[in-house]
C-alpha positions as CSV (number, residue, x, y, z in Angstrom):
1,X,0.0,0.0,0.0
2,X,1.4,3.2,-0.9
3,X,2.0,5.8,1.9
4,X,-0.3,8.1,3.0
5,X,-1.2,9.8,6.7
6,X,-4.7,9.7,8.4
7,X,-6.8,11.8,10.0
8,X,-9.3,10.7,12.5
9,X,-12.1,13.2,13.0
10,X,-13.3,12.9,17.1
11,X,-14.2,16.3,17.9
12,X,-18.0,15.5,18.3
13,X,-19.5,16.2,21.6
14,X,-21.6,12.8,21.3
15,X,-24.7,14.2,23.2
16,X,-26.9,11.2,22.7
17,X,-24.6,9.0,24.3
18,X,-25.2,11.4,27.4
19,X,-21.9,10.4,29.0
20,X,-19.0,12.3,30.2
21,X,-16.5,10.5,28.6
22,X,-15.7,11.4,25.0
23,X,-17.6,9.2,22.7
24,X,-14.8,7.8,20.8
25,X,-13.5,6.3,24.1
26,X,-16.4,4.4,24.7
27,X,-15.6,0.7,23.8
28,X,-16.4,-1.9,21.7
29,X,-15.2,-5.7,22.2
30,X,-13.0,-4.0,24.8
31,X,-11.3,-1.4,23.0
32,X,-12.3,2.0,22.8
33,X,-13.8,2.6,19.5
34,X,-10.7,5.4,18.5
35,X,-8.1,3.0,19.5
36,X,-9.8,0.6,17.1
37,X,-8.7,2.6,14.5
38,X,-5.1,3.6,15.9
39,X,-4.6,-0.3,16.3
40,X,-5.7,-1.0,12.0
41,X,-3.2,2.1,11.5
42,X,-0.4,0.5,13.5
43,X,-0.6,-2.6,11.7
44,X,-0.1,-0.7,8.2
45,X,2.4,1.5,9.4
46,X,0.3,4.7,8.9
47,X,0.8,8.4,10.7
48,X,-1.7,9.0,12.5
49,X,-3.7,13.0,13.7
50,X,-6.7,13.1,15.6
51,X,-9.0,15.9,15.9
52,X,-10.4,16.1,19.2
53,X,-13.1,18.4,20.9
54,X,-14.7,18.4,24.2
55,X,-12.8,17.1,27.4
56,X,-10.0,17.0,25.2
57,X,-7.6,16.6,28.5
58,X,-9.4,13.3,29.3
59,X,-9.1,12.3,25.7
60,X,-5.4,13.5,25.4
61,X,-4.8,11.1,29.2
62,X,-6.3,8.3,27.1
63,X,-3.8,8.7,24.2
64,X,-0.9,9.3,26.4
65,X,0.5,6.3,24.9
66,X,0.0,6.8,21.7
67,X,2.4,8.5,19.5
68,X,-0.1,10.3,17.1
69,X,-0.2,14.0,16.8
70,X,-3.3,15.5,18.3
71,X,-5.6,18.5,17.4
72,X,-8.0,20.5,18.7
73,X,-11.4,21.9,17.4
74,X,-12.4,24.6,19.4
75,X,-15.4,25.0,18.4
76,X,-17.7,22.4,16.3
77,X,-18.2,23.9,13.4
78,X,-18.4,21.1,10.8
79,X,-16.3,18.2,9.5
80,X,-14.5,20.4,7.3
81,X,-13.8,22.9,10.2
82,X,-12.8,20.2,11.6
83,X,-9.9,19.2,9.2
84,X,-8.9,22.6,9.2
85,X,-7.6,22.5,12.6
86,X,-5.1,20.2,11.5
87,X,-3.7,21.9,8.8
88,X,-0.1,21.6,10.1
89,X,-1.2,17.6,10.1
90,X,-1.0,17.5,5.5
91,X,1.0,20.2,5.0
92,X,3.2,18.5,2.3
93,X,1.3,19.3,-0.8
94,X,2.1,16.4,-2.9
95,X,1.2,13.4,0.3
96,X,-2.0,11.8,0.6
97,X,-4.6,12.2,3.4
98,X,-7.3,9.9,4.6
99,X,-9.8,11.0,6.6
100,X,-12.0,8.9,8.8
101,X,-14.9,9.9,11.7
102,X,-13.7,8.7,14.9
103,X,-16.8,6.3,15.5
104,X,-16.8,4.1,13.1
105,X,-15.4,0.4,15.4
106,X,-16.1,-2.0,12.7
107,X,-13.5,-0.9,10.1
108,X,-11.1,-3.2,9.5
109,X,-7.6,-3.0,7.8
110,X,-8.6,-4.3,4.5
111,X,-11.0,-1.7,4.2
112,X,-8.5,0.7,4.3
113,X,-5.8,-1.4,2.0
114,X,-8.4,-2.0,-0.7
115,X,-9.8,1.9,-0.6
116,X,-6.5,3.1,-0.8
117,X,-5.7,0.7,-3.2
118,X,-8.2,1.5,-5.2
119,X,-7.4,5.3,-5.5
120,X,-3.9,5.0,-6.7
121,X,-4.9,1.8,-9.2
122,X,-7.2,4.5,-10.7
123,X,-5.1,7.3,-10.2
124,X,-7.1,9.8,-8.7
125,X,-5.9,12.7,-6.6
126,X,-9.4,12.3,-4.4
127,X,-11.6,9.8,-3.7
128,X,-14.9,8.4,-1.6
129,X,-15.2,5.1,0.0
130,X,-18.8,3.9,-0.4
131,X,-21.0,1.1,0.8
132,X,-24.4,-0.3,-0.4
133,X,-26.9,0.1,2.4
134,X,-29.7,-2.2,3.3
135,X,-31.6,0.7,4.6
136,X,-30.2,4.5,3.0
137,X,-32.4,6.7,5.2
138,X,-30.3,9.3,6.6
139,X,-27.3,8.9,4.3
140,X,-26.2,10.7,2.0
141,X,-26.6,9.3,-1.5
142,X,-23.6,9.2,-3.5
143,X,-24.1,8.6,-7.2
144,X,-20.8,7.7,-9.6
145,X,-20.4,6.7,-13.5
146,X,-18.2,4.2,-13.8
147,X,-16.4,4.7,-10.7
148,X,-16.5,8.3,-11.4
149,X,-17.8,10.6,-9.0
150,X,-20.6,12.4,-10.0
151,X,-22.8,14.3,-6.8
152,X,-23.3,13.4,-3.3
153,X,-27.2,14.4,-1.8
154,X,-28.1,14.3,1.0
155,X,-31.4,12.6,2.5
156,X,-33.1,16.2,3.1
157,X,-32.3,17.1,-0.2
158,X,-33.1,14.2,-2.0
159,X,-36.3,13.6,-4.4
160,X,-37.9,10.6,-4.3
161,X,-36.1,8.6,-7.2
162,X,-32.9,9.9,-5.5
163,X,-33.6,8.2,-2.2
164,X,-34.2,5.0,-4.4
165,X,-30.3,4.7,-4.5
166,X,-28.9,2.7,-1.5
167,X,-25.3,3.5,-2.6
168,X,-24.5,5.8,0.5
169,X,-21.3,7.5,1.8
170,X,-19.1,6.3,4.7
171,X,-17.9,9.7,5.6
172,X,-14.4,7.8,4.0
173,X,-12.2,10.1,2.0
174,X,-8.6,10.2,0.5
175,X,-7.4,13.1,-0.8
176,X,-4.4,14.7,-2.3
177,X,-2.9,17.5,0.1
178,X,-2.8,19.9,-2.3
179,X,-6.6,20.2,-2.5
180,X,-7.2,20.3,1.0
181,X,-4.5,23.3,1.1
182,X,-6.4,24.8,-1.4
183,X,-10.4,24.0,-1.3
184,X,-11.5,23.4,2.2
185,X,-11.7,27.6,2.5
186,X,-13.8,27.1,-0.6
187,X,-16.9,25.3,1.5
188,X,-19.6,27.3,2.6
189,X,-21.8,27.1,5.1
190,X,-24.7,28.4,4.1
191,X,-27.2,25.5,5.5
192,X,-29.1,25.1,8.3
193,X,-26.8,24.3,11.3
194,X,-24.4,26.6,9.6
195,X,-21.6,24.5,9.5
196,X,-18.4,23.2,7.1
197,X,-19.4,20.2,5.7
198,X,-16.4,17.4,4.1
199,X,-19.1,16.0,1.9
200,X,-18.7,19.7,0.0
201,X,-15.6,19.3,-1.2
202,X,-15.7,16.5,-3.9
203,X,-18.2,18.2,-5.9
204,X,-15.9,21.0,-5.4
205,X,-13.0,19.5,-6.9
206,X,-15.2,17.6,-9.7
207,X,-16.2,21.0,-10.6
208,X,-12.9,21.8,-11.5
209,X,-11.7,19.0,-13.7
210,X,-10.3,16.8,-11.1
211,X,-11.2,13.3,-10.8
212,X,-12.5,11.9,-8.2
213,X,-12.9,8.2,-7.6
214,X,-15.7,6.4,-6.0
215,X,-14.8,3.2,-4.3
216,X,-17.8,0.7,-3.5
217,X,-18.0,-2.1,-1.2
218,X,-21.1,-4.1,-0.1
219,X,-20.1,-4.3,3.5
220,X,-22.2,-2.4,5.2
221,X,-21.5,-3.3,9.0
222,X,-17.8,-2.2,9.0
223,X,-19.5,1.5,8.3
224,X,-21.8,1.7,11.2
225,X,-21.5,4.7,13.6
226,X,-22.1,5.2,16.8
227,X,-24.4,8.0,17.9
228,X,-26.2,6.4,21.0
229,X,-25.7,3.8,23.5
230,X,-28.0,1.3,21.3
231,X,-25.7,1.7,18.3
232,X,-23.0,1.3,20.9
233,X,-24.5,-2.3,22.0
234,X,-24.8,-3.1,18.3
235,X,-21.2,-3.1,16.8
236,X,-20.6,-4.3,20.5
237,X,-22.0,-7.4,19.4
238,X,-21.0,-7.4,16.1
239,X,-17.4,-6.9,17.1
240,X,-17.8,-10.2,19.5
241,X,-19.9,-12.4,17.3
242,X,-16.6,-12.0,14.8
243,X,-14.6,-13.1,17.4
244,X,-16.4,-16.1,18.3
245,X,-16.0,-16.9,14.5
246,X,-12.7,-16.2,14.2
247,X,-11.6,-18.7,16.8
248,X,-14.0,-21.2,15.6
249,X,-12.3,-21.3,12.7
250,X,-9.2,-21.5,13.9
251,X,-10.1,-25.0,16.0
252,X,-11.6,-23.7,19.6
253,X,-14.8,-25.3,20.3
254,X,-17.3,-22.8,21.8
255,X,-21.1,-24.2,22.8
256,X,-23.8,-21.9,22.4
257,X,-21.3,-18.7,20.9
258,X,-23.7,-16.4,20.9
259,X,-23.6,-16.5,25.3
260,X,-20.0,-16.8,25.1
261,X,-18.2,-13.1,25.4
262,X,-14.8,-13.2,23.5
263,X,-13.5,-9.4,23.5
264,X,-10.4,-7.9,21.3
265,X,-6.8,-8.7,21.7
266,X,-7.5,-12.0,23.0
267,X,-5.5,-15.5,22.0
268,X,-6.7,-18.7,22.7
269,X,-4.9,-22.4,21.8
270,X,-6.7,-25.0,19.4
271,X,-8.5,-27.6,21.0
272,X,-9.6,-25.3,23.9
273,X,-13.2,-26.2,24.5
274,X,-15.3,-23.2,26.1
275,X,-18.7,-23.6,27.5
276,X,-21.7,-21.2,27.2
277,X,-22.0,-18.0,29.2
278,X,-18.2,-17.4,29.9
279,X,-16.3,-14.0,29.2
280,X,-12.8,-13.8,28.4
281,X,-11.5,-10.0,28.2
282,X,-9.3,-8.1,26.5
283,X,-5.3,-8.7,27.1
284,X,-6.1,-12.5,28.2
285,X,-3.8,-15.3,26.3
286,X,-5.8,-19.1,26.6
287,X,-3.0,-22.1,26.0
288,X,-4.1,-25.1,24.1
289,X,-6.3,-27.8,24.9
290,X,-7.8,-26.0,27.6
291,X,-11.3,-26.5,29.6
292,X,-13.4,-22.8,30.3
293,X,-16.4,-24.1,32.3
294,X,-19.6,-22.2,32.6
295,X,-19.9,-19.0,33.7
296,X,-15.9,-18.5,34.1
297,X,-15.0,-14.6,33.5
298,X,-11.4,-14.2,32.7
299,X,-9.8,-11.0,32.2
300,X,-6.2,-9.8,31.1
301,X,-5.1,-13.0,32.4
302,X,-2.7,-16.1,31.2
303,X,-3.7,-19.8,31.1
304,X,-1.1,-22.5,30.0
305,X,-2.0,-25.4,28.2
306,X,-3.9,-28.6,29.3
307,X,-5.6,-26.4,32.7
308,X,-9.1,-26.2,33.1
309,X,-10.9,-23.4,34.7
310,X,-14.2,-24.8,36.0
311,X,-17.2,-23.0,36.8
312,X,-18.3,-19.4,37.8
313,X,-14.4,-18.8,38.9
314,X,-13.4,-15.0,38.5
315,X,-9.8,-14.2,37.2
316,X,-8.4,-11.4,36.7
317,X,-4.5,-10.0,36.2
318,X,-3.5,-13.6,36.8
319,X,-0.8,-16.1,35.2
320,X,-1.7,-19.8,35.3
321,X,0.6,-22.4,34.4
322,X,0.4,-25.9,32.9
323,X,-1.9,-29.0,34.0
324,X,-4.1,-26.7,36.3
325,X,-7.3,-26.9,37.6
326,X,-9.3,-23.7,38.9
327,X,-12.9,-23.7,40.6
328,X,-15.5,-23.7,40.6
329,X,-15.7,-20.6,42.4
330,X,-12.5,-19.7,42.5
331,X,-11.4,-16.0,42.7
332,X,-8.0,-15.2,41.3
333,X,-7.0,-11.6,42.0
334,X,-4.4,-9.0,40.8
335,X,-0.9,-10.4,40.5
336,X,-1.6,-13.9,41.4
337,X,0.6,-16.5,40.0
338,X,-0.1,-20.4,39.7
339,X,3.1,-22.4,38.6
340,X,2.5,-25.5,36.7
341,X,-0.1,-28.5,38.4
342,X,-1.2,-26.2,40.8
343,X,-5.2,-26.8,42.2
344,X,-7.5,-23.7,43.3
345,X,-10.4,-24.6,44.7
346,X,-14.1,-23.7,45.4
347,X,-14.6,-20.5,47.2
348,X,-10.6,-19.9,47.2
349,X,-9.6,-16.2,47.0
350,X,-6.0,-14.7,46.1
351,X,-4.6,-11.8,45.9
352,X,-0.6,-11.2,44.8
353,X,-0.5,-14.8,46.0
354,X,2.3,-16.3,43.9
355,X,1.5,-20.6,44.2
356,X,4.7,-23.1,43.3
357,X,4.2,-26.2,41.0
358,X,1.9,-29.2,42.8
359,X,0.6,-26.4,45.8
360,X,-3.4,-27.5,46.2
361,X,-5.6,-25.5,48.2
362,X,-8.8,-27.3,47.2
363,X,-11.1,-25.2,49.4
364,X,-12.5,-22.2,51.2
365,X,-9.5,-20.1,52.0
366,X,-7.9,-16.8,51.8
367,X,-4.2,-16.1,50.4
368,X,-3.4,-12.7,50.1
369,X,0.8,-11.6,49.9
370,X,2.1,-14.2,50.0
371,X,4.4,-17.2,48.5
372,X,3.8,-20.9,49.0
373,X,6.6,-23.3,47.9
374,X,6.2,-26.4,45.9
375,X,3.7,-29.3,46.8
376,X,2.5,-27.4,50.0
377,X,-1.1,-28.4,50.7
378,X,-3.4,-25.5,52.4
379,X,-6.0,-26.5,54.5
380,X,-9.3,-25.8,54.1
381,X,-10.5,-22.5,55.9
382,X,-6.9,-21.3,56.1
383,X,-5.9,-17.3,55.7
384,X,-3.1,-15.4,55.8
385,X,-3.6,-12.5,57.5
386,X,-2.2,-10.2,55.4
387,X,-3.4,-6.8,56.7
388,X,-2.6,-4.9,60.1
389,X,-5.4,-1.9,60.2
390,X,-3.1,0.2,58.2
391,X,0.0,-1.6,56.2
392,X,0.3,-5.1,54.2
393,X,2.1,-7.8,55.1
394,X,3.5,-10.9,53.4
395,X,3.4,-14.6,54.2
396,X,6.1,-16.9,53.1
397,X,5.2,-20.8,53.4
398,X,8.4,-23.0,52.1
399,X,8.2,-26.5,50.5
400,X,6.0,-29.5,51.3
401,X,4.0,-28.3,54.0
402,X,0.8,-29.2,55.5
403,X,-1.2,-26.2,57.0
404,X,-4.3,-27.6,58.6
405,X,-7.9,-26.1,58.2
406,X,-8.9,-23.0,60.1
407,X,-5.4,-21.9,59.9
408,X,-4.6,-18.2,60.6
409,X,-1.4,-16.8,59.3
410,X,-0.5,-14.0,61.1
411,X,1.6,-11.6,58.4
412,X,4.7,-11.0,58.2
413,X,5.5,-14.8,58.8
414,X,7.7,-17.1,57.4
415,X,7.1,-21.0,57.5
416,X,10.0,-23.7,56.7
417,X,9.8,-26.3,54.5
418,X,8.4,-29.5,55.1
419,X,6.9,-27.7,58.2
420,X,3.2,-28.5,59.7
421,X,1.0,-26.3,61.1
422,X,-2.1,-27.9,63.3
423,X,-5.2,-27.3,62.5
424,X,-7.2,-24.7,64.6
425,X,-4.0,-22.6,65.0
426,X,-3.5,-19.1,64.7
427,X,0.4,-18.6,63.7
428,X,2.1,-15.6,65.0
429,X,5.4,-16.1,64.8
430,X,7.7,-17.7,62.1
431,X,8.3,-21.4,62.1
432,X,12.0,-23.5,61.3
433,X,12.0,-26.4,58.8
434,X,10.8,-29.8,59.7
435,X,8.8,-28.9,62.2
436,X,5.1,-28.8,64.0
437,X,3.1,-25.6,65.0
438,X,0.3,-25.7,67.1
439,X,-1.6,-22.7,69.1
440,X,-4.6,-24.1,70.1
441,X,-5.4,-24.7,74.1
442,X,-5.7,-28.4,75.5
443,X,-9.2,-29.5,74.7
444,X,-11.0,-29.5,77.8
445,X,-14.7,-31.7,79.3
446,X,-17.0,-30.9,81.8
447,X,-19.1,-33.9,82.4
448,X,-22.6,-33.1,82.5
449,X,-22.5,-29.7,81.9
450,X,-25.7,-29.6,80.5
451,X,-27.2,-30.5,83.3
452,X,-26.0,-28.3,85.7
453,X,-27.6,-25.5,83.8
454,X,-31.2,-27.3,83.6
455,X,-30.7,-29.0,79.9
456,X,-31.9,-32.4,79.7
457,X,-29.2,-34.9,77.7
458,X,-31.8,-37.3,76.4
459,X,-36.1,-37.8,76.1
């Protein structure tokens, strides 16, 4: 593809959305919509500007990370106001511009490769990227001989045979720089909202003997925008149903897709089988031959191959290993690390809890800060007592130990391998190697005790 720079419009205020967050940063599969777009750009190597309006500080926080040049459009005066803003942004005459709205989340990279494609195949100094739509109301409809561009009217404007053409524009342009430099001041806006309208300027250039190509596709859903939180839900699932096709394709077996959430930027091994009504979240990486029970929600998390994470268990920010098995009801927190053939089980929490190959802690117990060597078996009911009233603490258990249920571990403390702990104790201190710890008091009886307070023992 030959090289060219692009501008994404975002300066819209997005009042239907009735959110204080900028609408481009609203997100779809995951992603914002506007990194969407910066993400198809990276992949084709592509400079990127973006025009940006309202609560442009919270949008310029978002894109801190980004290197793209940024924009500002004081006031909202039009899409063509808009592009003036950026004038700095195709100031080499003889480069190429595309220009994009900021809302559009289904684009996808060969929409971009074949429209620009298309331009310079044809050789044309502008040129409109147009879609055939199911339903034209409220486009603009563009009309084209032979590729050529010939007008563009818009829905108010149009008569009745001219709203009988469903080829409709995507708000999708490539231009030459020179014409920006020289037209956009040539737009009026002498219409209703008083504005500077992009659509303008091909009819513009047409009018002066320069050609202008009209690109047409029949894929309508990679042009929907988003306007309202409806149309947000909509390429929502869109986006995800993709997904779920995608990795079907590629050899994951998923049961009932369409209750199965897959979101962008996620990887998942062949031969992993996931079961209806999980979600798996942006960032996450899924080994092979994996098992994703019912109900599991994983997010920005890492699962080796051959472990199975078994109903409603929460993960998140977690790396599992190899040969695991997680849940049901398991909660993985924040920093948690299970090394390979470790077992989580029900109603288990962690948090920063990094777990050693073969450690089990089958069920109901609490490990927060802490490290637990290899093979060590937790106790049901166990905790480590990891917080003071105002400072964490961090609990160290070493190799092959046994800690016994209803175990409280007292943080800081440090246990030694091969090391039990008795069950009923609360640890307070750190034990050696190769030894017991108990804390409990003798068990004491006092025959007939019920008795002496009134109770009777049997009818």
């Amino acid at each position: 593809m030959r090289k060219i720079k692009w501008l994404i419009l975002a300066a819209g205020e997005g009042k239907r959305m009735k959110s204080s967050l900028p609408k481009v940063f609203h997100k779809v599969a995951g992603v914002p919509m506007l990194f969407r777009l910066l993400n198809i750009a990276d992949k084709l190597n592509i400079e990127t500007g973006v025009v940006l309006g309202k609560n442009i500080e919270i949008a310029k926080e978002f894109l801190k990370n980004h290197s793209i040049k940024i924009y500002e459009q004081k006031e909202r005066l039009g899409t063509a106001h808009a592009v003036m803003c950026a004038e700095e942004f195709y100031s080499n005459p003889e480069e190429f511009t595309l220009i994009t709205p900021g809302d559009i989340p289904l684009l996808e990279k060969e929409d971009v490769e074949n429209f620009v494609n298309f331009a310079f195949d044809r050789k044309a100094e502008a040129a409109i990227l147009s879609f055939y739509a199911s339903n034209p109301q409220g486009y603009g409809r563009v009309f084209e001989i032979d590729g050529e561009f010939f007008n563009i009217v818009e829905e108010k404007d149009a008569n009745e045979e001219e709203k009988k053409n469903n080829l409709v524009n995507s708000g999708i342009y490539l231009f030459k720089n020179k014409h920006l430099i020289e037209n956009l001041k040539e737009i009026s806006n002498d219409n209703a909202q008083n504005e500077y309208y992009l659509t303008d300027l091909p009819a513009i250039l047409k009018h002066k003997g320069i050609y202008v190509a009209v690109c047409k596709t029949e894929k309508e859903k990679n042009f929907l925008g988003v306007n309202n939180r409806k149309q947000l839900a909509k390429t929502d699932s869109i986006a995800i149903s993709r997904n779920r096709e995608y990795f079907m394709d590629e050899g994951i077996t998923i049961y009932q897709p369409e209750t199965v959430r897959i979101e962008d930027n996620v990887e998942i091994g062949k031969d992993t089988i996931i079961y209806p009504g999980c979600v798996i979240e942006t960032g996450t990486k899924i080994g092979e031959n994996c098992l994703i029970k019912t109900g599991a929600v994983i997010i920005n998390s890492e699962i080796g191959n051959n472990t199975a994470i078994y109903e409603y268990s929460h993960i998140e920010g977690t790396k599992i290993g190899q040969n695991c098995n997680i849940g049901p009801f398991a909660r993985l927190r924040q920093g948690t690390v299970a090394e390979e053939s470790v077992k989580i089980g029900n109603f288990v929490e962690t948090k920063k809890a990094v777990l050693k190959e073969g450690v089990k802690a089958s069920h109901l117990s609490y490990l927060g800060d802490c490290e637990i060597g290899k093979e060590t078996n937790i106790g049901a009911g166990t905790i480590t007592c990891n917080y003071d009233g105002e400072r964490k603490h961090r609990t160290e258990i070493g190799e092959k130990c046994f800690i016994g249920s209803d175990t409280q571990l007292v943080a800081p403390v440090k246990i030694g391998d091969f090391s039990y702990i008795g069950a009923g104790s609360t640890i307070t201190s750190d034990v050696p190697e190769c030894s017991l710890a108990l804390s409990r008091v003798k068990q004491k009886v006092i025959k007939d005790w019920p008795k002496k307070k009134g109770k009777k023992c049997r009818n």
